[in-house]
C-alpha angles and dihedrals in degrees: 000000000000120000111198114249126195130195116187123183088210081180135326102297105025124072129176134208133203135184111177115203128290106284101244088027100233136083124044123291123192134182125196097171110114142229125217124209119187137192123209082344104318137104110252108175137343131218091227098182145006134194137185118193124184119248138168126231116207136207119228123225131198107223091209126026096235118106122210118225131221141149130244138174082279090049130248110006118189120207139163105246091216126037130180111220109224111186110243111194144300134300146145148250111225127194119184128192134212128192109208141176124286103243110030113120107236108221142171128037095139133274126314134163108266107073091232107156108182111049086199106124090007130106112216117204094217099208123120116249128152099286096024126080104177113209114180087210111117107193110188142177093245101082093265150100139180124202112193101223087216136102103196129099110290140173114222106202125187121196121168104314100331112091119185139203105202097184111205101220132000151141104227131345126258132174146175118221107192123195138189150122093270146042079242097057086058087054100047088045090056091047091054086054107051100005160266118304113244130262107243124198123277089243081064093068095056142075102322103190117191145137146175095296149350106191101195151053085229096044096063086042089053103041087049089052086054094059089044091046087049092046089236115148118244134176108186143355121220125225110206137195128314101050092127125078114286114280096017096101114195091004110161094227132080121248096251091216085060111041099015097176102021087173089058084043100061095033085060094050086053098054083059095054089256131138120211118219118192124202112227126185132208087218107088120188106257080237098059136102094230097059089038095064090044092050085049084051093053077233101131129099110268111264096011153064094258125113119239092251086171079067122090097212092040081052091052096039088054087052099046083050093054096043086051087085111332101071097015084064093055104263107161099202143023126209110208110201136176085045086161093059096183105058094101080091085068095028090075136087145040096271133036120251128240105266095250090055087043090053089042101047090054097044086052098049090040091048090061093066106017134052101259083226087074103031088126103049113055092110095053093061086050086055099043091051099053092038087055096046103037094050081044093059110011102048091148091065123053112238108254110185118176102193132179097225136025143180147196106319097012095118091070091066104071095270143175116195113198127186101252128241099328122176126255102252143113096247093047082054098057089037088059095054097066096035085060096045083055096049086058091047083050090063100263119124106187113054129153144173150223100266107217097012127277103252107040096177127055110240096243093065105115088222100052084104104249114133102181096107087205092063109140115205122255119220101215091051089080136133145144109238116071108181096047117222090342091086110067091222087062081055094052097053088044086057107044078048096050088049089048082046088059090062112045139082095275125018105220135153123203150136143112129260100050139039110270096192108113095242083057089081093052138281144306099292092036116123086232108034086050090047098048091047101059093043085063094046091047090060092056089054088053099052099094085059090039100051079039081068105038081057087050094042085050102047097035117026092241125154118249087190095052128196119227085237097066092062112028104037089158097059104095092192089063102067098077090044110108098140089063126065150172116251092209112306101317115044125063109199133200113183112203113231109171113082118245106170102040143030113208106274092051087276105154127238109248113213095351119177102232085208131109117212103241130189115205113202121244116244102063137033119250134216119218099244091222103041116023091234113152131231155185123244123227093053135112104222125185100232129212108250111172122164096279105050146032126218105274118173124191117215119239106263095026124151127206136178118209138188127216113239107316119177098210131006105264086047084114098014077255101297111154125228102203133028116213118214107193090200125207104091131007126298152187142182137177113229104202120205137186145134085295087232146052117011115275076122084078086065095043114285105141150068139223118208114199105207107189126180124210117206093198095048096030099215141108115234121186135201129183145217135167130069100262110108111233130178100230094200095131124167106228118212117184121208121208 
């Protein structure tokens, strides 16, 4: 049996690939001929099989109409305790095989938990959980990549140098192979498919403070006072769960004894230069008007509490509830989380799972309310309806959406991905590093993390507050640091974070068990106050260079987390480096992630080196960012690391454009004061420069000020375009 095969050039460097289904829909079907694709002339990878096996897909119905209730680690949760299991329709498991070469690094695939790197010789288990954000996206150094057209659960499995895609459920097969010179053509390849990420306000790129939870309306006014009062810069506040009535869990209104005037609220948060974030949940309390209105709709998942958000009118109805009071009262950003809303299957029990049981847990708790072909993709239709609506009825304000899960596409919709709810110790920290560098590589452009870590204490710890003597403890509420911040050695970790914070796409503090605030970790004259502080205050003199990025990352595609790979290919060395990265073009960073002052239970390092082991790729010469210092690439340096700063290293021929103290990111409409020329070959950026907000730049308001350096003639010349007005009087400093 012949299955139809279609393969489309849709331009030079992306092909794409269709089977349809098996003709009479039953029986196996399996192709072995395979398909070649070149590069410049070579053969770069082959689809060497192809198989296509039956399966059913059942609906699931509640014998009885009454939901039970429970709460989990994604609040209440509503489910039928007995389903019957109807068979559907027909589908297929698909499994498709590549042959590729022997030495490419295979790269991408989204973020995970485990800090791998290299997917080559691993298997990777693509579902969306907290922690895990499942992209079907491989990115390698062998001048391919291959993006899986599905949206359903799959298992990506690499053995020598045969990787597999076995789909869980579809209809028909479809794939992207990319091709190109560098790890940045593939990118740009993926973003022409399924889109340009989005431009985010300037605010976005500053000083994000938030924490489970603040309970108040006073308390947010008064937290935001505090930074003011300490002349710290802040962007924006977040406002987690639980700001509805008790018991009402993810209801879109405010809890009135609470926040009694949350419009008063927020207009007093702006007159301080401060945005407002408000966390928002597709779970609604059975008891609640919100899901009442949604049950009335016949707009709800089926078996559950969650909203259809695969539905257009469920999409719309979800919006109109969070403009009721949330955005009518002037909140400038939602954070959607839970947006798996089905991990709880896997967020439960003493002890974690093995990876396949955790895969197969989810996908059995997800199928009984959502269509297996879209396991995956829940989130992005979260995304895609508030991005719709929100351009549709807020135009002046930029859509900023932090959400916990993401998919092919999403970073067109004005989103945020964060890590997920990741433990407060070393190894989670290193781990991070190189789970950010991959979701670069992914395609997604802004990416952040918990500082600190979200859980501090372990759960077995008798003071963690909870009073229920039957508590069982839960694996994923670990960490290493039971007193808080009350342990220096907490300190410590939330310092070396909060460094590693400074330098990447978005700047956001977060996490339970322990204060977050900056004067939490002690006062001015303190080795970590201090420490934290500047680092704050670092970031704001960076923002001309950062929103610089994001306008970069927008037009263009390009990583703001970059890997070493993308700029130096011919480095050999740098193919195994995953704990160093590029902050855009300029900066090398290399977060420390060991302690050296103190051990956990405020126990102090004896004879510590306060120094991080660096390699500096060959090709170019490199500045200490601190220092000025000059060296030469191709080197591995110890670099000094003590507690206030990090190793950054500036590339020869660098530019950077600086701005004096600000205390938010709009405090000069991101003009720069000083332009720093890292000397030593010839350069050029780009400055980018707009309202900072809303989206008059997509007619025009804006400018782009090409800033280029000449070695010979040792000078920066500039030249603009755009329709944005902009003062040029710009204070040049050479390096060098």
């Amino acid at each position: 049996m012949n299955t139809p095969r279609t393969v489309e050039r849709l331009s030079e460097d992306v092909t794409r690939v269709i089977y349809s289904a098996p003709p009479d829909g039953s029986g196996r079907f399996a192709d072995d001929v395979p398909i070649d694709f070149t590069w410049n002339g070579k053969r770069v990878i082959s689809q060497s099989m192809v198989s296509f096996s039956p399966v059913t897909v059942y609906r699931y119905e509640a014998d009885d109409s009454v939901l039970r209730k429970k709460q989990t680690a994604n609040g209440e949760v509503a489910y039928s305790d007995s389903l019957a299991k109807v068979p559907s329709h027909g589908a297929f498991s698909v499994t498709v095989e590549f042959e590729t070469g022997s030495d490419e690094l295979l790269l991408g695939l989204g973020q995970y938990e485990h800090g791998i790197y290299d997917h080559r010789g691993h298997t990777e288990y693509l579902y969306e959980s907290n922690m895990r954000i499942a992209i079907p996206f491989l990115v390698t150094t062998g001048n391919y990549g291959i993006l899986i057209d599905s949206e359903a659960g799959m298992i990506f499995t690499s053995e020598g140098n045969r990787i597999r895609f076995s789909i869980d459920c579809a209809k028909d097969l479809k794939y992207y192979i990319f091709t190109g010179k560098n790890i940045s053509d593939i990118i740009r390849c993926y973003h022409r498919v399924t889109g340009m990420p989005s431009m985010l306000p300037r605010w976005a790129f500053g000083y994000i403070q938030s924490k489970e939870r603040y309970k108040t309306a006073s308390e947010l006014e008064d937290t935001v006072s505090e930074f003011r009062s300490k002349h710290i810069p802040v962007d924006c506040i977040v406002q987690d769960w639980f700001s509805w009535e008790d018991g009402l869990w993810g209801e879109k209104r405010f809890d009135k004894k609470r926040y009694p005037d949350l419009p008063a609220t927020v207009r007093k948060l702006h007159e301080n230069n401060v945005r407002f974030m408000v966390s928002i949940w597709p779970n609604m309390s059975t008891d609640s008007v919100n899901y009442a209105q949604f049950e009335k709709a016949g707009l709800l998942l089926p078996n559950s509490n969650l909203y259809d958000a695969f539905n257009e009118d469920a999409r719309a109805l979800y919006w109109k509830q969070t403009c009721e009071e949330i955005m009518s009262s002037g909140t400038d950003a939602l954070w959607c989380d839970n947006a798996e809303p089905f991990s709880d299957a896997d967020w439960s029990g003493e002890t974690k799972k093995a990876e396949d049981e955790r895969y197969a847990v989810v996908r059995e708790m997800s199928i009984r309310s959502m269509d297996p072909e879209r396991l995956n993709s829940y989130g992005l239709y979260h995304a895609k309806g508030i991005y719709e609506n929100w351009r549709r009825d807020i135009p002046g304000k930029r859509v900023v959406n932090l959400t916990r899960s993401g998919y092919t596409g999403i970073q067109k919709y004005g989103t945020i991905l964060w890590s997920g709810d990741i433990c407060a110790t070393y190894d989670t920290l290193r781990r991070q590093i190189a789970e950010g560098i991959r979701m670069g590589l992914t395609g997604m452009p802004y990416w952040t993390l918990d500082i600190g870590g979200f859980f501090v204490v372990d759960d077995k710890y008798e003071n963690r507050g909870c009073n229920d003597q039957s508590h069982k403890p839960l694996w994923f509420w670990h960490g290493d640091f039971n007193e808080g911040v009350n342990d220096p050695g907490y300190r410590e970790l939330y310092v070396r974070w909060l460094e590693f914070g400074t330098f990447l796409p978005v700047f956001r503090s977060h996490g339970t068990d322990t204060p977050r605030e900056p004067w939490q970790f002690g006062s001015e004259g303190d080795m970590f106050y201090d420490a934290i502080v500047s680092h704050i205050r670092l970031r704001y003199r960076l923002m001309p260079y950062l929103y610089s990025l994001g306008a970069l990352a927008h037009r263009e595609g390009e990583p703001i987390m970059r890997s070493l790979l993308i700029d130096f290919p011919d480095d050999e060395k740098v193919r195994s480096i995953c704990d160093e990265y590029l902050l855009g073009p300029a900066l090398l960073v290399a977060p420390v992630y060991t302690p050296m002052y103190y051990k956990q239970g405020s126990e102090p390092i004896k004879y510590s080196v306060k120094k991080r082991r660096v390699y500096l790729p060959e090709g170019c010469g490199w500045y200490d960012f601190h220092t000025g210092k000059h060296y030469e690439g191709g080197r591995y340096l110890d670099a000094d690391a003590p507690i206030d700063r990090i190793p950054v290293f500036v590339r020869e021929g660098s530019i950077i454009p600086m701005s004096s103290d600000i205390s938010h990111a709009d405090e000069k409409n991101g003009l720069p004061e000083v332009i720093y020329v890292y000397e030593g070959r010839d350069g050029e950026f780009t400055l980018y420069l707009d309202d900072g907000d809303g989206y008059s730049f997509e007619e025009g308001r804006y400018c782009n000020v090409k800033l280029s350096y000449s070695e010979r003639d040792r000078k920066l010349s500039l030249s603009k375009t755009g329709g944005h007005p902009v003062d040029d009087r710009f204070a040049v400093r050479y390096i060098g």
